[in-house]
C-alpha positions as CSV (number, residue, x, y, z in Angstrom):
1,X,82.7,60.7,66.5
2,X,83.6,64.3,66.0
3,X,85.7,66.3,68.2
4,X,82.3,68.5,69.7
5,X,81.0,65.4,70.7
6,X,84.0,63.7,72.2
7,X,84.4,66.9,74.3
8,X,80.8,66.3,75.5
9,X,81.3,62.8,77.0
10,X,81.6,63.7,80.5
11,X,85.2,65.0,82.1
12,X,87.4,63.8,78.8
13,X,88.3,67.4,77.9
14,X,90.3,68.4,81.4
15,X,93.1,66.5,80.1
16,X,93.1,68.9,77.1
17,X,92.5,71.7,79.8
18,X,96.0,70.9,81.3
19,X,98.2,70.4,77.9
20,X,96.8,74.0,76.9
21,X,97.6,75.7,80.0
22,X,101.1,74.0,79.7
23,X,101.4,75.4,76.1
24,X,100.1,78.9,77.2
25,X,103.1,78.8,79.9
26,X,105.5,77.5,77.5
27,X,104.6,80.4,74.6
28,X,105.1,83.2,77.5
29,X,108.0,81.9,78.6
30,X,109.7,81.3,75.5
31,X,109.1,85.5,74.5
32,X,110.0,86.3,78.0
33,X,113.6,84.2,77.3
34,X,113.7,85.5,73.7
35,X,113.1,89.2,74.7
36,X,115.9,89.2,77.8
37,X,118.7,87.7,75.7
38,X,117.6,89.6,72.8
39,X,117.8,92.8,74.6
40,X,121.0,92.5,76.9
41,X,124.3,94.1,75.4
42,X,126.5,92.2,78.0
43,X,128.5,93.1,80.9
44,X,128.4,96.5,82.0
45,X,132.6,96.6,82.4
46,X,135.0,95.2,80.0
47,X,137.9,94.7,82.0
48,X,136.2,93.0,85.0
49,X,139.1,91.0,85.6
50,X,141.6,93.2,86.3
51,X,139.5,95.4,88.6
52,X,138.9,92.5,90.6
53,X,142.6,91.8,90.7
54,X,143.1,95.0,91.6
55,X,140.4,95.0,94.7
56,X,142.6,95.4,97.4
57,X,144.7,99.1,95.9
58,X,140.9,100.1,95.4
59,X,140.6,99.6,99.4
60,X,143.4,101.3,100.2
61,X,142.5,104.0,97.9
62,X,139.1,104.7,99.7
63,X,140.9,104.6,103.2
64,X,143.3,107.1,102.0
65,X,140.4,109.4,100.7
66,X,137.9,108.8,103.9
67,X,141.5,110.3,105.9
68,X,141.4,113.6,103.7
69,X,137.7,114.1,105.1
70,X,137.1,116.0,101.9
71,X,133.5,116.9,101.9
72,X,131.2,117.1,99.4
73,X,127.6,118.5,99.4
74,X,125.7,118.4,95.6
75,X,122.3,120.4,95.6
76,X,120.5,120.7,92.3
77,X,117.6,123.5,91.0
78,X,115.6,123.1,87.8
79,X,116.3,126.1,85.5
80,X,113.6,127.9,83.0
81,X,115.0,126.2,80.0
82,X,114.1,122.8,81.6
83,X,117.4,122.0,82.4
84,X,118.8,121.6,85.9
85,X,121.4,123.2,87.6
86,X,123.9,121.4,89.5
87,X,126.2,122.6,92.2
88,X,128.9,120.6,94.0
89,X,130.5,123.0,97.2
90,X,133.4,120.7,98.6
91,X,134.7,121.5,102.0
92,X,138.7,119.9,103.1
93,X,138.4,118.3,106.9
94,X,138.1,121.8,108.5
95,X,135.2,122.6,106.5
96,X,136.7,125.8,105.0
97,X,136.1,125.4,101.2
98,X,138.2,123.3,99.1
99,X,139.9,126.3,96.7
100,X,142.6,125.3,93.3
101,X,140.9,121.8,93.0
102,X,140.6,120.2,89.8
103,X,137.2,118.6,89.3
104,X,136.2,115.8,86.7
105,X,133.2,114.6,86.6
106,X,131.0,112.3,84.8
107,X,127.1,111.5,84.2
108,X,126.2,107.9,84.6
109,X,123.1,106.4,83.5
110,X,122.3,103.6,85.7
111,X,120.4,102.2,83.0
112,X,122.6,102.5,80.6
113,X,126.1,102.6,79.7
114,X,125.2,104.2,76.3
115,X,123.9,107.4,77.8
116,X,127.4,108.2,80.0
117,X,128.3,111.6,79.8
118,X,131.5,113.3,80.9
119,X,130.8,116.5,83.0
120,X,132.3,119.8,82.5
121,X,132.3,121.1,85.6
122,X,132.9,125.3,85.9
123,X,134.5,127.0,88.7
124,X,132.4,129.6,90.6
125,X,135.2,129.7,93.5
126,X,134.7,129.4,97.5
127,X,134.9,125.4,96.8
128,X,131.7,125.5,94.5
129,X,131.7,124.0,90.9
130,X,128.2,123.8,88.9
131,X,127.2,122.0,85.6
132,X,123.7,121.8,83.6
133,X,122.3,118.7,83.6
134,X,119.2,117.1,81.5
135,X,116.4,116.0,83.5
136,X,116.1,112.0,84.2
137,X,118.0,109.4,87.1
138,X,121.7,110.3,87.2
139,X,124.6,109.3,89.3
140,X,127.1,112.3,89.4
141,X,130.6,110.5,90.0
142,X,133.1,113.4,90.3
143,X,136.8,113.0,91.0
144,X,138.5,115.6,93.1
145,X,142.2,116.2,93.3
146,X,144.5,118.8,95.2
147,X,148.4,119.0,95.6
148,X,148.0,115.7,94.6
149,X,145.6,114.1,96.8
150,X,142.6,113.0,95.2
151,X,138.9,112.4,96.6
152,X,136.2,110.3,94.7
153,X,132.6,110.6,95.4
154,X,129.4,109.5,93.7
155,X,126.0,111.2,94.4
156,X,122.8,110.4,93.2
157,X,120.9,112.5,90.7
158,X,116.9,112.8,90.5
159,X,116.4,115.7,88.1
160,X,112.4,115.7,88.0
161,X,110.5,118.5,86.5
């Protein structure tokens, strides 16, 4: 009997049916396992344990900086040269603008630790600092500090021609 005809003998090929399906799902799965280990560098922090020791001076940190009511307001433009131009105006708790800060900022790829980019931000005075940006999904993470007294925000970036 040859396999054509054994197929033909009524309902004996469903089993077959099932074992290929199952081999289908096994073939997917196995590229889908291969591709996500294959293409994961790791954990995103190297010193995880020690910032989560540290939790609780990262708490009292962010109390201390929510009392200095430091605000900070980041608007962006896109520029001719297809860059975008990105200004941070930071106001103290009165709202009058926040002059002789020292700014540091850095560019964060969410996606990507790889494409982090520290941010030189310049000085255009009344509490504004700018910096050109490359289009694409940002977070801006700037740290502010006066007569020593700092402030840390993070803003979200779109930058989309």
């Amino acid at each position: 009997m040859t396999a054509i005809a054994w197929f033909r003998q009524g309902d004996r090929w469903i089993p077959s049916l099932f074992v290929g399906a199952f081999l289908v799902i096994l073939a997917v799965n196995s590229t889908m396992i291969w591709l996500a280990v294959s293409t994961f560098g790791g954990l995103a922090t190297t010193d995880y344990y020690a910032r989560g020791r540290t939790y609780n001076e990262t708490l009292a940190a962010a109390e201390t900086m929510a009392a200095l009511g430091w605000q900070v307001e980041v608007t962006s433009r896109h520029q001719e040269d297809g860059t975008f131009l990105v200004e941070a105006t930071m106001r103290d708790a009165h709202g009058a603008p926040l002059e002789g800060a020292d700014v540091i900022g850095n560019l964060v790829r969410p996606s990507s630790a790889d494409d982090d980019v520290r941010a030189v931000l310049v000085a255009q005075g009344e509490g504004r600092w700018t910096l050109q940006v490359e289009p694409g999904l940002w977070e801006l993470r700037l740290l502010v500090e006066r007569d020593g007294m700092q402030s840390a925000t993070g803003h979200r970036l779109e930058l989309i021609p």
